[in-house]
N, C-alpha and C positions, 0 to 999 in steps of 0.2 A: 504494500500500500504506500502511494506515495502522500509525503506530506508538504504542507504548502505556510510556508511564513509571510505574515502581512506586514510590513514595513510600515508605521505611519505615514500617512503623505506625505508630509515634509520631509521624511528622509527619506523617498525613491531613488535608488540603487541606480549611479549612473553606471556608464557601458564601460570607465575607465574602473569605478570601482567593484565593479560585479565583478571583470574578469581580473581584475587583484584578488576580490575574495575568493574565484572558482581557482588563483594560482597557489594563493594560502590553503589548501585545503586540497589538494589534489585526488585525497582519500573519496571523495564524495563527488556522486555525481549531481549537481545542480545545473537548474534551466532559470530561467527569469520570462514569465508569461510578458502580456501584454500591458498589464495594468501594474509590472513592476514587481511580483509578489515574486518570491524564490521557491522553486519547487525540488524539494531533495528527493530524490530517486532511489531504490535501492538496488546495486549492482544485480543482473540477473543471476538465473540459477546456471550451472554448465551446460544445459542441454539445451538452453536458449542461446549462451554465448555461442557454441558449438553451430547450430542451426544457422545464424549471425555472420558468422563467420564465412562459414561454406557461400549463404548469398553475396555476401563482400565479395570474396574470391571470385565469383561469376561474375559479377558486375567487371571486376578489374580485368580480369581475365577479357572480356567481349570489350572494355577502354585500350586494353595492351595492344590487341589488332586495330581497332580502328583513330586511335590516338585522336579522339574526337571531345575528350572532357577531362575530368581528375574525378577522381574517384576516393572518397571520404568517408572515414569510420563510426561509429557508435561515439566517441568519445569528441569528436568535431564539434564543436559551436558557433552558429551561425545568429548574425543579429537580425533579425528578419525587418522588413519596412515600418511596420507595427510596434517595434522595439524589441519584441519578444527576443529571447536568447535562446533557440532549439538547436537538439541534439541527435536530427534522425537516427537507425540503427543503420542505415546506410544511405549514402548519396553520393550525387554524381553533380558537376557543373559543367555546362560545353565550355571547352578551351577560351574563345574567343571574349567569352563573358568573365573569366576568373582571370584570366591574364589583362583587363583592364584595370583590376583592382591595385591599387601599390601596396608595394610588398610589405609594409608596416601595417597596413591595414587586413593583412591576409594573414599576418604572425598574432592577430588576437583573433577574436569570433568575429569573423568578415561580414559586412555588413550585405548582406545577398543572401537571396531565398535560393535553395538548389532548386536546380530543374527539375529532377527525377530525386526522389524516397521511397523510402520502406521505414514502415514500423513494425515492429513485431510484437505482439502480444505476448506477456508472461504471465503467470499464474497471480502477480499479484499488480499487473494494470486493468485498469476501468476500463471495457471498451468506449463504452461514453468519452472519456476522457482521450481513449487514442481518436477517433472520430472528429473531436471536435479541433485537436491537433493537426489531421489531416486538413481539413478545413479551412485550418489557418494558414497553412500550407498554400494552398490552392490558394486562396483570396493575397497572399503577398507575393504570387509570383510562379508555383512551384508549378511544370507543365503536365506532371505525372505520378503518380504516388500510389503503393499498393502497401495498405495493412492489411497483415498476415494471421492472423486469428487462428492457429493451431488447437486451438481448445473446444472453440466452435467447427472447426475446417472448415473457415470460410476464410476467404479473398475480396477485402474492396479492392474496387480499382478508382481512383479517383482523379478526374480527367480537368483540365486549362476551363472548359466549356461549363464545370459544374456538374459533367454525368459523372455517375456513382455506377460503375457497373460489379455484380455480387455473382461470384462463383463459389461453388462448395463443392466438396467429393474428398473421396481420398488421398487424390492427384488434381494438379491445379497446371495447366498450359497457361503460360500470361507470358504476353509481347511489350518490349520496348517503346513499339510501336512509331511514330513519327521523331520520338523523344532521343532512345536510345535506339537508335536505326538497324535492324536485324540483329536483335538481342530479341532470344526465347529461351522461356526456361520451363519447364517441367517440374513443380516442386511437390512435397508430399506432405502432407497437412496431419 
């Protein structure tokens, strides 16, 4: 269960001090929503990181041939348009849009929404709560986004346009599509 610290307003957590405190503290994984509150996470279980991992790897894997983005891990902090400070369990950003960024601004939580994520559910996230993350996602920018509900086996897909498209089974096909250009994967729920 994650839990969520309200800062009084007058001390909202700027972008210089969040990621002071996210560097004081490295033990812990903390995000910074919208509205400035900090949200402490707690490390997943290994069968999650494992799962995690394997999609990273694919991801990198279909970037390495087509040297078309960067590809970023579970512990990346990104400052989205909104302010928020998220941490997809994986993301990608095309080349051309990361390498505008200056590089002091890429050495803290860069200020850009990735293009493509995944989140994955764990035993002890809200779906609600990943959903409304996607969301946020989609509305600062993000072209592509699949949370991975292994508990339910179910797959959003959540699309630039706003569609939500929902698959479930044992086995799940889901395409890159326009985003990540001839990237498919096969995964197993």
């Amino acid at each position: 269960m994650h839990m969520t610290l309200h800062p009084p307003r007058q001390y909202r957590f700027d972008d210089e001090y969040f990621f002071a405190l996210c560097q004081a503290n490295q033990d812990l994984r903390l995000e910074r929503d919208a509205d400035g509150n900090i949200i402490l996470m707690p490390p997943t279980g290994s069968e999650t990181g494992r799962y995690n991992a394997n999609l990273n790897g694919e991801v990198w894997s279909w970037n390495r041939k087509k040297q078309a983005g960067y590809v970023f891990d579970s512990s990346t902090g990104f400052t989205l348009p909104n302010s928020a400070v998220r941490s997809p369990d994986v993301s990608w950003i095309r080349k051309n849009r990361w390498d505008q960024l200056p590089k002091e601004k890429q050495e803290k939580f860069a200020p850009i929404c990735p293009d493509f994520v995944i989140e994955i559910r764990s035993k002890t996230d809200s779906t609600q709560e990943l959903k409304a993350k996607m969301e946020e996602y989609r509305e600062n920018g993000c072209r592509l986004g699949w949370l991975i509900d292994r508990i339910e086996k179910t797959v959003f897909i959540y699309r630039e346009t706003g569609a939500i498209e929902i698959q479930t089974g044992e086995q799940v096909t889901l395409s890159g599509e326009a985003v990540l250009e001839g990237f498919e994967i096969t995964i197993t729920l």
